[in-house]
NUKE-159640 format. One record per residue: residue in three letters; x, y, z of N, C-alpha, C in turn. Coordinates in steps of 0.05 Angstrom, whole numbers. Layout:
N
ALA; X; Y; Z; X; Y; Z; X; Y; Z
...
//
This chain:
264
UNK; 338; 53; -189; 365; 40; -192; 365; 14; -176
UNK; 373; -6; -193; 371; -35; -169; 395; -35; -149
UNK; 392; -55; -135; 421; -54; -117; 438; -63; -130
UNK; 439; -76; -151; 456; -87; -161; 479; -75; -184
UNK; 464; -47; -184; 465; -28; -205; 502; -7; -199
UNK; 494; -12; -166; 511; 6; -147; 539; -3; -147
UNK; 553; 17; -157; 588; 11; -154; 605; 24; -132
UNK; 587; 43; -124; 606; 57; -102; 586; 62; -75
UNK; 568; 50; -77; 554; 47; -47; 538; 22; -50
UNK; 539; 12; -21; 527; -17; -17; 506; -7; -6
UNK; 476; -21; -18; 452; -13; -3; 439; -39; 6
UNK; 438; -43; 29; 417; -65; 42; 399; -56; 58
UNK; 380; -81; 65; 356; -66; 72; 358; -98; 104
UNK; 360; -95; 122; 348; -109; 135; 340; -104; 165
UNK; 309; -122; 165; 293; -110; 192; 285; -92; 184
UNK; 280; -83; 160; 269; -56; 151; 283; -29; 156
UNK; 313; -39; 162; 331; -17; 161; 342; -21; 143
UNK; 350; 12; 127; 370; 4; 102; 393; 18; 110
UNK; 420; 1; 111; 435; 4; 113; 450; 29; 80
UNK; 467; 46; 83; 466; 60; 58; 503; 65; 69
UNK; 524; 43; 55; 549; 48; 62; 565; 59; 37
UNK; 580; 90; 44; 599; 94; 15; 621; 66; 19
UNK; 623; 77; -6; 635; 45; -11; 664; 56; -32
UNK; 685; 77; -30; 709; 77; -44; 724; 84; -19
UNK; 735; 56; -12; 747; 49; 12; 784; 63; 6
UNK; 791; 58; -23; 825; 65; -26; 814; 94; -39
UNK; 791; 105; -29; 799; 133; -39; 785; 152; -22
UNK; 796; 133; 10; 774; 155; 28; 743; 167; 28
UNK; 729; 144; 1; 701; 143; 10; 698; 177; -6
UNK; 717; 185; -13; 714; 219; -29; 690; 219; -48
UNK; 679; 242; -45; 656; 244; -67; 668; 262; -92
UNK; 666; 240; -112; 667; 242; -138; 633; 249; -158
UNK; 628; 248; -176; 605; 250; -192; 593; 220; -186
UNK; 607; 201; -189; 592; 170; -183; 579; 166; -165
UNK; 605; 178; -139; 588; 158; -109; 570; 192; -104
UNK; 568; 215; -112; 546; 227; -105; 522; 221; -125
UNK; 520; 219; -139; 500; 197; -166; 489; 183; -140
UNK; 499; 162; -136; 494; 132; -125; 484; 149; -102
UNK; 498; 169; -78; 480; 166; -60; 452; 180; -63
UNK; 449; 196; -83; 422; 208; -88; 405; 188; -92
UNK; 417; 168; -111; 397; 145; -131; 389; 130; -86
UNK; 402; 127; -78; 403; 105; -63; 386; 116; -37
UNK; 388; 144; -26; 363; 165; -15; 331; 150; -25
UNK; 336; 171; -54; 309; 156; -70; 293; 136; -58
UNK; 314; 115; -66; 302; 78; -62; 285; 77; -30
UNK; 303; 92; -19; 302; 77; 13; 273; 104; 19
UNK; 273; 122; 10; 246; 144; 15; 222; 123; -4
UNK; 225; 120; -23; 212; 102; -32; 194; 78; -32
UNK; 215; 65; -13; 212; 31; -6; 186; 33; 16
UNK; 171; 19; 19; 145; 18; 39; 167; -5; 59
UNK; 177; -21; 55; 194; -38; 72; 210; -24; 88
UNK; 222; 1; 82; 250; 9; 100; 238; 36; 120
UNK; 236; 37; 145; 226; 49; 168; 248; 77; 170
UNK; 272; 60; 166; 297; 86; 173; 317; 75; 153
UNK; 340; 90; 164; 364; 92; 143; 388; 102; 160
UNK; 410; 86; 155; 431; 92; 174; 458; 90; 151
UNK; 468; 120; 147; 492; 122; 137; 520; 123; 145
UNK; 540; 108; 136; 563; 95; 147; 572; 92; 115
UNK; 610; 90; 126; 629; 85; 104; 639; 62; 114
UNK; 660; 58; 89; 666; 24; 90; 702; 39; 95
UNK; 708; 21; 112; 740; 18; 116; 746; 35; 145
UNK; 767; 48; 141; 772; 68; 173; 765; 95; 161
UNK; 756; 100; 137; 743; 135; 145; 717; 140; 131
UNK; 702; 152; 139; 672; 154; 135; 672; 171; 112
UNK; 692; 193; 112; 692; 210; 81; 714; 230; 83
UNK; 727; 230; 64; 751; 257; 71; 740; 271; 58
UNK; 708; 278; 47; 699; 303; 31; 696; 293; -6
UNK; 701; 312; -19; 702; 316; -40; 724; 301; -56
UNK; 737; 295; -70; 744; 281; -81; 766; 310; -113
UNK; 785; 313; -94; 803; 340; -111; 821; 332; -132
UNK; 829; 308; -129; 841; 289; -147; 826; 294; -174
UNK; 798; 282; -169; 776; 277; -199; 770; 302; -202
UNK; 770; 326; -185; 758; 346; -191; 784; 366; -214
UNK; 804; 365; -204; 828; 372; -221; 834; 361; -244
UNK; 826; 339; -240; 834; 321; -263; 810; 315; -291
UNK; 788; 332; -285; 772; 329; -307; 786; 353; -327
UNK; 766; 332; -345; 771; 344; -377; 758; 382; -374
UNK; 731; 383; -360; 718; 402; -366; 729; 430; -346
UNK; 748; 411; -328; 765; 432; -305; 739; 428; -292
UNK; 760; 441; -265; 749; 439; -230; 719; 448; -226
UNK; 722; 474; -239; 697; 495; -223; 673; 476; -249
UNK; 673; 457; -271; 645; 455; -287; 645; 429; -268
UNK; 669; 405; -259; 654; 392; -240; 646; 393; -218
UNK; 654; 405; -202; 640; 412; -178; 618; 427; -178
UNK; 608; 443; -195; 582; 444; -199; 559; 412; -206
UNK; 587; 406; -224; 562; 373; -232; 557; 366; -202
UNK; 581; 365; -193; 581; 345; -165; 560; 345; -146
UNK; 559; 372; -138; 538; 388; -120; 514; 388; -128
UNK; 503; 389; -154; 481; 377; -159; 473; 352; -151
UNK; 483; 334; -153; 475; 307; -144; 474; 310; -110
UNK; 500; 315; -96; 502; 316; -74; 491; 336; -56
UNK; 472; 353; -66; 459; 372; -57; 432; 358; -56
UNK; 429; 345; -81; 396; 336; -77; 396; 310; -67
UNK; 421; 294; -55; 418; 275; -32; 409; 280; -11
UNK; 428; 301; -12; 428; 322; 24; 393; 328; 31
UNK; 378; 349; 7; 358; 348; 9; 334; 331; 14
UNK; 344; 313; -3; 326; 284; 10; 322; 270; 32
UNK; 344; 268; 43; 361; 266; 63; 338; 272; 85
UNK; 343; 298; 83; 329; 316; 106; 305; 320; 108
UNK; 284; 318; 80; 257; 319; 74; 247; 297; 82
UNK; 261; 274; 79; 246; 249; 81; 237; 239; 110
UNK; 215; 235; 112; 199; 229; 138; 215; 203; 151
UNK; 230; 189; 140; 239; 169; 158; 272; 173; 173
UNK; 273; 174; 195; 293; 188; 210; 320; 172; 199
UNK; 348; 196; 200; 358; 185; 180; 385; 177; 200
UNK; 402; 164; 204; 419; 155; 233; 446; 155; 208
UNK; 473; 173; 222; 493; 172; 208; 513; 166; 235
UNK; 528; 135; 221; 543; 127; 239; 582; 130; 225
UNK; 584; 148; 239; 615; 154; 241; 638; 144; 246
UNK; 645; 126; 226; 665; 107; 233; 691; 114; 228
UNK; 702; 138; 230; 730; 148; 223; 729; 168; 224
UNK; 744; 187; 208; 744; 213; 196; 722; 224; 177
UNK; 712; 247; 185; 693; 260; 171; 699; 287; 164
UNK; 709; 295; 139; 728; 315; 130; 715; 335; 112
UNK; 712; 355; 109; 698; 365; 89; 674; 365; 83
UNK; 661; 346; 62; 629; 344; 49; 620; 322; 65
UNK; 651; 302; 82; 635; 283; 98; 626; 292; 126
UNK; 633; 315; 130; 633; 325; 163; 595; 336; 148
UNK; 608; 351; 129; 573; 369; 116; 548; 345; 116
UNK; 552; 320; 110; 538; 304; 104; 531; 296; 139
UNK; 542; 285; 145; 540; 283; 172; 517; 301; 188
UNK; 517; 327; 188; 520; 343; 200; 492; 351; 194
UNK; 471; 341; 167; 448; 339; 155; 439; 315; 172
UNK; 440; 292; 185; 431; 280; 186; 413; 275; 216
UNK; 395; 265; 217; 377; 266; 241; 396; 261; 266
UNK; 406; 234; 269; 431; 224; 287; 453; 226; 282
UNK; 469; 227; 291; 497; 226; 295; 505; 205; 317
UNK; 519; 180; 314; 530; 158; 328; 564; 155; 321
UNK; 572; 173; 334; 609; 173; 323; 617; 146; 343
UNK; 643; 137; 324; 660; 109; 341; 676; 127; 357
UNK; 690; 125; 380; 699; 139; 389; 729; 153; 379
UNK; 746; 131; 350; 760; 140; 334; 754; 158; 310
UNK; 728; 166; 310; 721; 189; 297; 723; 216; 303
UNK; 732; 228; 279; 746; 250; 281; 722; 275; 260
UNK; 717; 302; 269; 704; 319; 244; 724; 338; 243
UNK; 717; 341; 221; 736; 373; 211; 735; 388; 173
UNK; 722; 417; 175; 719; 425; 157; 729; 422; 130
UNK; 757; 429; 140; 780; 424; 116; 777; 439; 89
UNK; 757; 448; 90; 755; 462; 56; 772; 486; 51
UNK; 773; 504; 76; 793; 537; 71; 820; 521; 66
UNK; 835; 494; 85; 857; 485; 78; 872; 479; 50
UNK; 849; 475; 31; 850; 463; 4; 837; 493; -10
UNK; 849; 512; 7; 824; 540; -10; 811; 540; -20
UNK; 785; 526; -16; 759; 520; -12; 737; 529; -5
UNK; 712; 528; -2; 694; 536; 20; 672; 526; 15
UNK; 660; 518; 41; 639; 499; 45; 617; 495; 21
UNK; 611; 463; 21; 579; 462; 7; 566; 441; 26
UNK; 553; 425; 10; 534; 402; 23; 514; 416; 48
UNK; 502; 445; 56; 492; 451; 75; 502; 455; 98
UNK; 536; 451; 92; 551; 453; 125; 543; 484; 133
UNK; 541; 508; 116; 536; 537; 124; 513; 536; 131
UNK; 489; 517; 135; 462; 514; 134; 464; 505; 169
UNK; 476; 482; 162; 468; 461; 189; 487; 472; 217
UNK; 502; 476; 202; 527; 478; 230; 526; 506; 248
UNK; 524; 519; 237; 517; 541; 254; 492; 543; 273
UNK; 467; 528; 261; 453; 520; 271; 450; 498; 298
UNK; 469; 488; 302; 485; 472; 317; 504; 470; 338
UNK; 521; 489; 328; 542; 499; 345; 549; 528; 353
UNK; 534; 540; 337; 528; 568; 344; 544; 588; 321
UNK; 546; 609; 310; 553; 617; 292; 590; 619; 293
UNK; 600; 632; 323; 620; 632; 316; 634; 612; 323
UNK; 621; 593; 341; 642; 561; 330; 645; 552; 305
UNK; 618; 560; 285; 623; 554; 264; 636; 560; 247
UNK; 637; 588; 241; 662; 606; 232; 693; 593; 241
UNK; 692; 589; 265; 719; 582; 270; 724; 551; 259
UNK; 710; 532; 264; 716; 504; 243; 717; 513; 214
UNK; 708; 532; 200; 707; 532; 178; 730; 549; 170
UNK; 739; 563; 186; 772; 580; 166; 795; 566; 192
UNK; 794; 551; 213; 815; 540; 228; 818; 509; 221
UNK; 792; 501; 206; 804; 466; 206; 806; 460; 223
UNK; 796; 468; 249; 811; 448; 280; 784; 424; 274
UNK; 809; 406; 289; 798; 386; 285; 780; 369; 316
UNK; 768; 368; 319; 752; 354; 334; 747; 330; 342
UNK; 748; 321; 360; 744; 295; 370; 718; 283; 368
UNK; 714; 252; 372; 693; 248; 375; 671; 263; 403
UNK; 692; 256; 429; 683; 271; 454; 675; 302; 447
UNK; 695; 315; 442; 685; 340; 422; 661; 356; 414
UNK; 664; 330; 391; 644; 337; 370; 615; 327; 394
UNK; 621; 314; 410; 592; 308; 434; 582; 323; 450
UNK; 609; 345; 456; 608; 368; 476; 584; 381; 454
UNK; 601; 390; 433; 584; 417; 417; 563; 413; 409
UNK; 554; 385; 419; 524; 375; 405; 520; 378; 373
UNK; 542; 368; 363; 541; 354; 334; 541; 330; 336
UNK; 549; 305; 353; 538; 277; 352; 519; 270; 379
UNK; 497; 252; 372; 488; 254; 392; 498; 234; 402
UNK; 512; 215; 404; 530; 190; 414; 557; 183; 411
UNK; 569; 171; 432; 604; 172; 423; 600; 138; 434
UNK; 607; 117; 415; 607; 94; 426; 640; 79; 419
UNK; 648; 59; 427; 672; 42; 424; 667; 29; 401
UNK; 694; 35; 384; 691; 36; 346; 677; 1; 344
UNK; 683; -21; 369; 671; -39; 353; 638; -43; 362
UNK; 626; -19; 372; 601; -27; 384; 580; -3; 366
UNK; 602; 4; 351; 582; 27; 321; 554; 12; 314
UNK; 568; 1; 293; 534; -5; 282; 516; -23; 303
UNK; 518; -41; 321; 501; -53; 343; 495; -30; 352
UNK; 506; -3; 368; 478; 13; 374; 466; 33; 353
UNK; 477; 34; 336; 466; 51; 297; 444; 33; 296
UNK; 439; 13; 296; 415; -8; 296; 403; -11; 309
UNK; 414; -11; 342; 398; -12; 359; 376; 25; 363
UNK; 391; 42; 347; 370; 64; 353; 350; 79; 328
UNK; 364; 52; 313; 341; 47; 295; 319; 43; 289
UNK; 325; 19; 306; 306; -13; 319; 285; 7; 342
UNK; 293; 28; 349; 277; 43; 375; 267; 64; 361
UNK; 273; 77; 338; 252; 90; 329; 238; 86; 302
UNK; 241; 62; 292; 221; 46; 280; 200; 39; 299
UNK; 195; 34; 327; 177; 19; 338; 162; 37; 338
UNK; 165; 63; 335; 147; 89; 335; 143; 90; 317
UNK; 125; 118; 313; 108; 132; 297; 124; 139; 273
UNK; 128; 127; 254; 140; 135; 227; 132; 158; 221
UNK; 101; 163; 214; 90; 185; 202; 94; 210; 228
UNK; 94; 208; 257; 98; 228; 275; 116; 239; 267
UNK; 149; 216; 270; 176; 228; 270; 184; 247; 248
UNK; 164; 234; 216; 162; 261; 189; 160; 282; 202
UNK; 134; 278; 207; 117; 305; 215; 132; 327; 237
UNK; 147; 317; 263; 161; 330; 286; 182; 340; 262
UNK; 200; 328; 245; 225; 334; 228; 220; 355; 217
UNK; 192; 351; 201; 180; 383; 178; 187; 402; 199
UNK; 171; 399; 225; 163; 418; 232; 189; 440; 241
UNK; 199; 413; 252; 241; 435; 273; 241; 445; 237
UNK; 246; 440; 222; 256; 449; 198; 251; 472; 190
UNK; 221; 466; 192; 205; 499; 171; 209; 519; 190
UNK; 200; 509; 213; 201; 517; 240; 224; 541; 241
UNK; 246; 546; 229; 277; 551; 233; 272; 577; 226
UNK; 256; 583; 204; 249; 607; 185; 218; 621; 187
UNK; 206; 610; 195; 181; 630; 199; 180; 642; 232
UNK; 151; 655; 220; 146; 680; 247; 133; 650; 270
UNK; 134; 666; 293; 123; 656; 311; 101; 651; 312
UNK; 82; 660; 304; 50; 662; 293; 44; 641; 274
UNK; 63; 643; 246; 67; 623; 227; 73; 591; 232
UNK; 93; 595; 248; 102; 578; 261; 80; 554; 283
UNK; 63; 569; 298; 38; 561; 317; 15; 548; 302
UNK; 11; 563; 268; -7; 553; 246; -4; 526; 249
UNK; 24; 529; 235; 36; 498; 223; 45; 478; 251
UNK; 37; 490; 269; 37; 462; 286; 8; 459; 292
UNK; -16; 476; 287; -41; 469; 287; -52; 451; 263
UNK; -40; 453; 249; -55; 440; 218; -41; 421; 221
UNK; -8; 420; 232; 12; 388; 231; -10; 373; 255
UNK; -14; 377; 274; -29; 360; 301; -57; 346; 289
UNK; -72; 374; 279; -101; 365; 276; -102; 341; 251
UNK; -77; 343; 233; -73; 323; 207; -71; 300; 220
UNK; -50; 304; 236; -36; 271; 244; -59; 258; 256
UNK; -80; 282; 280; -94; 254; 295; -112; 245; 276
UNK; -114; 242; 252; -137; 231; 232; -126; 207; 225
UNK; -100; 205; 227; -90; 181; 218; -87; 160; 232
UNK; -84; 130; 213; -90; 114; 234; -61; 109; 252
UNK; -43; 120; 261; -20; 127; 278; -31; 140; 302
UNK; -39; 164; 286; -55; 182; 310; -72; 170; 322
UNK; -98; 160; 310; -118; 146; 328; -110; 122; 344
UNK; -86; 108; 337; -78; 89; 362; -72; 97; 376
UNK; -54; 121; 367; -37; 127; 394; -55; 131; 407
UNK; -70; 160; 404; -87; 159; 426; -101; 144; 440
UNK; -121; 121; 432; -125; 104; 443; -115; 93; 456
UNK; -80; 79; 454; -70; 73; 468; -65; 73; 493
UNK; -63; 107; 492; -55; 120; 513; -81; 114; 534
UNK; -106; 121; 522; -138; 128; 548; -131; 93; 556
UNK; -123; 75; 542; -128; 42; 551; -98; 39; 563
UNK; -86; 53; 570; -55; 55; 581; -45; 18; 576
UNK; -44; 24; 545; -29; -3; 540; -8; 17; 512
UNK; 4; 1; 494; 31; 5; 487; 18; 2; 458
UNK; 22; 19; 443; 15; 24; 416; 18; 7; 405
UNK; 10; 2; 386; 12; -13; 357; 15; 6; 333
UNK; 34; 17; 315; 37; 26; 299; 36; 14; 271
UNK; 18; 32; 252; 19; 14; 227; 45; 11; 215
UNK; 49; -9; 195; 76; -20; 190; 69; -21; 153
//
C-alpha cells in the first residue's frame, strides 16, 4: 500500500524511523474497518522496509484512541456482531505483526487510551505516555469485553487480578499510574512526547536490530514453554545470532573495547 494510498493513518519514515499516526482526529482516532485495514497495511510496510530500524505509534489530536468505533459498528448494514468480527480480523493481525516483528515497536501516548486503544498500547514494546494520558478498559461499560490481546498482554503485566479489576471496573488510570503498574515505561510532559519517542528510538536503532528480534522472540515464546524448552531456544537463539555479521562485531567489539558498528 503506498503512503499515499492512506486515509486514516499518516505513515512517515524519517532517520529510519517510521512514524505510524491514527489519523480520525473528530472521531477519537476509533477503530472502524478502515483505520484497522490501514494500520495492518501500514505494520506490513514498516516490517518490510530495509530503511525503517523501528516504529513509533501515536494518534493525531488530544486522544490516542477511544477503542473501537460503536457508532460504525451499530450502524452497519450487516449488524454489530458480523462487523466486529470483520474488524478484529484486521486489527488482530496488526497486533500480531506488531509483536512478531523484530524491529522494536515504541507507542507514544498522547491522550486517552480507551478500550482497543489501551489493548493496542499494551502490545507494544514501549510505552512513552504524555503525562495527560489517561488508560482505561472501558469495554464491560459499553457491555463489551476485551479484544486486541488486552486478555493476553495485561495480565501479563499487571498481574491477573489488577487485570480483572481494569477490565469489569473501568477505573481509570493515570499516566503516573499506569507507570506505577508497569504498563508505560515513561511518563514525560505532553509537549516533550515525541522528542523523547524519538529520542528512544534513535537509542535503539544504534543497536542490534537483529539482537532486539531475537531477545523479543525469545520473552515471547519464552511465556509458554517448559523450562528445559525454554534453555533450547535460547541455545539455538545465541549460537544463530553469533554467526551473524551483528554478532561477530559485537563481539569483536567488545575483545578491542571499542563501540560497535552495526550493520544498517
Amino acid at each position: 500500500m503506498n503512503h499515499s494510498e492512506y486515509q486514516h493513518i499518516v505513515l512517515e519514515v524519517r532517520n529510519r524511523i517510521a512514524w505510524v499516526t491514527l489519523n480520525r482526529p473528530n472521531d477519537a482516532n476509533a477503530f472502524d474497518l478502515a483505520l484497522s485495514k490501514e494500520l495492518l497495511y501500514a505494520l506490513l510496510d514498516c516490517d518490510a522496509s530495509e530503511e525503517v530500524l523501528a516504529v513509533i505509534i501515536t494518534g493525531n489530536g488530544k486522544m490516542f484512541s477511544a477503542g473501537g468505533d460503536l457508532k460504525a459498528f451499530m450502524g452497519s448494514e450487516q449488524g454489530a456482531s458480523y462487523c466486529l468480527k470483520e474488524v478484529t480480523v484486521y486489527l488482530h493481525s496488526a497486533i500480531a505483526k506488531m509483536v512478531r516483528m523484530a524491529k522494536p515497536v515504541i507507542i507514544a501516548v498522547n491522550g486517552v487510551a480507551a478500550g482497543a486503544g489501551m489493548s493496542l498500547a499494551c502490545a507494544g514494546d514501549f510505552i512513552i505516555a504524555s503525562e495527560k494520558a489517561k488508560f482505561t478498559m472501558a469495554y464491560t461499560k459499553a457491555g463489551l469485553t476485551p479484544d486486541a490481546a488486552s486478555t493476553y498482554f495485561l495480565p501479563r503485566i499487571v498481574g491477573m487480578n489488577r487485570a480483572i479489576e481494569l477490565a469489569t471496573t473501568n477505573r481509570v488510570l493515570t499516566a503516573q499510574e499506569a507507570l506505577e503498574w508497569g504498563i508505560a515505561y515513561q511518563v514525560v510532559p505532553a509537549d516533550q512526547l515525541m522528542e523523547k519517542a524519538e529520542a528512544l528510538a534513535a537509542a535503539l536503532t544504534s543497536g542490534s536490530v537483529q539482537a532486539f528480534g531475537a531477545v523479543k522472540k525469545l520473552m515471547h515464546i519464552g511465556w509458554t514453554s517448559t523450562l528445559e524448552t525454554q534453555m533450547e531456544n535460547e541455545a539455538a537463539m545465541i549460537a544463530n545470532i553469533s554467526t551473524t555479521a551483528d554478532g561477530q562485531e559485537g563481539m569483536q567489539a567488545f575483545l578491542e573495547k571499542r563501540s560497535p558498528v552495526f550493520n544498517r
